[in-house]
N, C-alpha and C positions, 0 to 999 in steps of 0.2 A: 211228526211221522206222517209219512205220504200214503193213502189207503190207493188200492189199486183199484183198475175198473172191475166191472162183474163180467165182462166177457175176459175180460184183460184182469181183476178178480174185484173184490165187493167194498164199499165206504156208504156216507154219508150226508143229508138235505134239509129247506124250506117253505100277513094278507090282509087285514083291509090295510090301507095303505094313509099313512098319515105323514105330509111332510113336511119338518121343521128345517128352515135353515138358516145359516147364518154368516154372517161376511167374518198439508203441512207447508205449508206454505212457508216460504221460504222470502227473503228480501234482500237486496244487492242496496249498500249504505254506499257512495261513494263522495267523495272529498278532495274538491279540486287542490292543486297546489299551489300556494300565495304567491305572488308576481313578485317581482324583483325590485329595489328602490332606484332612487335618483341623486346625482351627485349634482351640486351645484359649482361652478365655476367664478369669482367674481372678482373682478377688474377694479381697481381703482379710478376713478374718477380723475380724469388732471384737470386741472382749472384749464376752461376754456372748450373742455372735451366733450361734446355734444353725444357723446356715446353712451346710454344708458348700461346700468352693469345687466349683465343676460347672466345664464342656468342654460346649462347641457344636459342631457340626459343620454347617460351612456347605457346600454345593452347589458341585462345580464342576463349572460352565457346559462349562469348556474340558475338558475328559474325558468328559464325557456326547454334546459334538456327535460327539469322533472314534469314541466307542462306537457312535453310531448310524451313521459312515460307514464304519464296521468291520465292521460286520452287512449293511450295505446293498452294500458290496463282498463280501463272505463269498456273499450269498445272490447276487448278479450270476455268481461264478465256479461256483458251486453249479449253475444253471443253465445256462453254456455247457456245463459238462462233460455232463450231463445230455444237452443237445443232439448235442452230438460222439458220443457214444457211439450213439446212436438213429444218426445217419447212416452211423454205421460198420457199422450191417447192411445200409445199402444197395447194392446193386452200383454200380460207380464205372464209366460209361462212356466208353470209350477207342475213338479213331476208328480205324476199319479201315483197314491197309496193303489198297491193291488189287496193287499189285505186291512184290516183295521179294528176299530171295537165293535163285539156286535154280543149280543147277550139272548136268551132266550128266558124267558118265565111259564110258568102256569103249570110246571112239570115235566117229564122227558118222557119222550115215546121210547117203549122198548126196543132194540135193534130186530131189523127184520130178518126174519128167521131163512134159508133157503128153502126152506119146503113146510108144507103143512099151513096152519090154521095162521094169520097174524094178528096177535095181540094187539096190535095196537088199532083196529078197527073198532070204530064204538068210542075211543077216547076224546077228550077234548086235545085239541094242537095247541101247541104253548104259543105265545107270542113271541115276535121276531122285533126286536129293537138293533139296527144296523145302520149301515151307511153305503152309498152309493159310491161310484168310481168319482165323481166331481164333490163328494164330500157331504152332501145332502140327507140328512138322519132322517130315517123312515121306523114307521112302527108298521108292523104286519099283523095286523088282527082277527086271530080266524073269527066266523059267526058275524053276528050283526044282518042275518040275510042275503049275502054274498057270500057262494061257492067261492074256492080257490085252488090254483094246480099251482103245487111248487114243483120246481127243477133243479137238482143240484147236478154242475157240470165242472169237473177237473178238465184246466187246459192241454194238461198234457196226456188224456184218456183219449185214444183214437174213436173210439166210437163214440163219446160227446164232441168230437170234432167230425165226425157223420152225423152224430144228433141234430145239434144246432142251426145247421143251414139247413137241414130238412123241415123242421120248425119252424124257422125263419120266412121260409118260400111258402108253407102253408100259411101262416099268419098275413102275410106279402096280398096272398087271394081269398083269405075266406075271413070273415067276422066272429070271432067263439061266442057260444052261446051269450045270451041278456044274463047281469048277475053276477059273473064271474069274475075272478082277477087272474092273471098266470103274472108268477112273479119268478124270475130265475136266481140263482145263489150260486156263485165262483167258489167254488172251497176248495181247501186241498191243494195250496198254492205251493207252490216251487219253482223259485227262480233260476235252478239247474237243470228246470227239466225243459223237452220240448214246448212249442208253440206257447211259450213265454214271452210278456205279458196279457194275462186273459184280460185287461183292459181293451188291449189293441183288438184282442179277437176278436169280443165280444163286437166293436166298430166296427169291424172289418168284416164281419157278418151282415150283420144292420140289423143285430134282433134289437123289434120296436117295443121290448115287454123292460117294464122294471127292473133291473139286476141290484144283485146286493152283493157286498163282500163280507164275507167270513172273515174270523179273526184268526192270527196266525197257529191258534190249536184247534182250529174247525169246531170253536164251539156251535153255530148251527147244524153243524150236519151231523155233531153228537147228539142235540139235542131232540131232533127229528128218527135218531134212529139207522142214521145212513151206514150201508155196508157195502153200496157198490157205484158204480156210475156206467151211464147217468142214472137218475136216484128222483123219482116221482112220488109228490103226496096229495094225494087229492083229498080236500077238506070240506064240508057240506055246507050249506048258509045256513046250520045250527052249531058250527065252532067242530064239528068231530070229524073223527079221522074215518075216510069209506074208503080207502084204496093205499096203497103202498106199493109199489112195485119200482124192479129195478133191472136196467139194460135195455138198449136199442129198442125203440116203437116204433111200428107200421101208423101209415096213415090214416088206419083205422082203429088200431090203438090208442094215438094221441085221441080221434073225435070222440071215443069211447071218454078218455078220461074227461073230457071237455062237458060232456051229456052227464055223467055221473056228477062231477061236482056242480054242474045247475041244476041238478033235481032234487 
């Protein structure tokens, strides 16, 4: 089920960062074809006949064809291997999982409220165990002394398709504070909907921050509490939750959330 944006209507989001990852010879036998015999010829002797008896050796036809289809297959395999090997330094492209497995522990934040006081400030953030668009398993760890701003961005949400390059272009010029991580989370994937796949976007963008993917029932951005997009949690460098917010940020907005999670 696709949650909507909060302008567009409300869903769901994602630190320290730990990454695990993880990744025949062949042989050409060949065997020449055995050559052909010899017939001998031999003359009798006549008295007086100074002619010693000789040997011919006649041509065979049938051993010289499989010779030349012996050479002609020899040089055929000679040349695939050749080939196979040139392509073995190519890189082999393999299509990108946009979604995959991604798990959350240490609890769930309650869904954030539209209005009023939010619960889940003061809590500890669960851990994020996921994987990247190249397949690379990261652990998210709130606490340890490192602040963290997660981002959760649905591709086809227009206003996280205004989020991100605003983002992008800030991160482009300024340095976020000492301490901090910003790690962003694809959820909410649908490959019917627009600006499909959020792999491409996310490149096509050039945000230089961590991205994760959700798993096909957005267990991160259930587990964070997500109810709209884009979908902000800014986490303290003691593991707990000091902000939550959700829909479009000003420039000053985002340095707000940036300042909050290094202090």
């Amino acid at each position: 089920m696709r949650t909507r944006c909060i302008m567009c209507v409300q869903v769901g989001s994602q630190v320290r960062v730990h990454l695990h990852s993880v990744d025949g010879p062949g042989r050409v036998h060949r065997r020449n074809s055995p050559h052909g015999g010899t017939q001998q010829n031999s003359q009798s002797r006549r008295p007086g006949d100074r002619t010693m008896n000789t040997s011919t050796t006649e041509p065979d036809r049938g051993s010289r064809t499989r010779l030349l289809v012996g050479l002609a297959l020899t040089a055929a395999v000679a040349a695939a291997l050749v080939a196979s090997l040139a392509a073995g330094d190519e890189p082999v492209a393999h299509p990108v999982a946009e979604v995959g497995s991604a798990e959350t522990t240490g609890g769930v934040l309650p869904p954030l409220p539209h209005s009023g006081a939010d619960p889940a400030v003061g809590i500890t953030a669960p851990t994020i165990r996921a994987g990247t668009f190249d397949d690379t398993r990261v652990d998210v760890v709130p606490g340890g002394g490192r602040g963290l701003v997660i981002g959760f961005f649905a591709h086809w949400c227009p206003h996280c398709q205004a989020e991100l390059p605003r983002l992008t272009e800030w991160l482009s010029k300024n340095d976020p504070p000492e301490g901090i991580e910003i790690v962003a989370v694809s959820t909410s994937v649908d490959s019917g909907a627009p600006n499909y796949p959020p792999s491409a976007w996310f490149e096509d963008v050039g945000w230089p921050e961590l991205v994760l993917r959700d798993s096909p029932t957005n267990v991160i951005g259930a587990g964070f509490g997500l109810t709209g997009f884009p979908y902000f949690v800014v986490i303290g460098p003691d593991g707990r939750v000091r902000l939550r917010v959700s829909g479009e940020l000003s420039v000053s907005d985002w340095e707000y959330l940036l300042g909050l999670a290094a202090a």
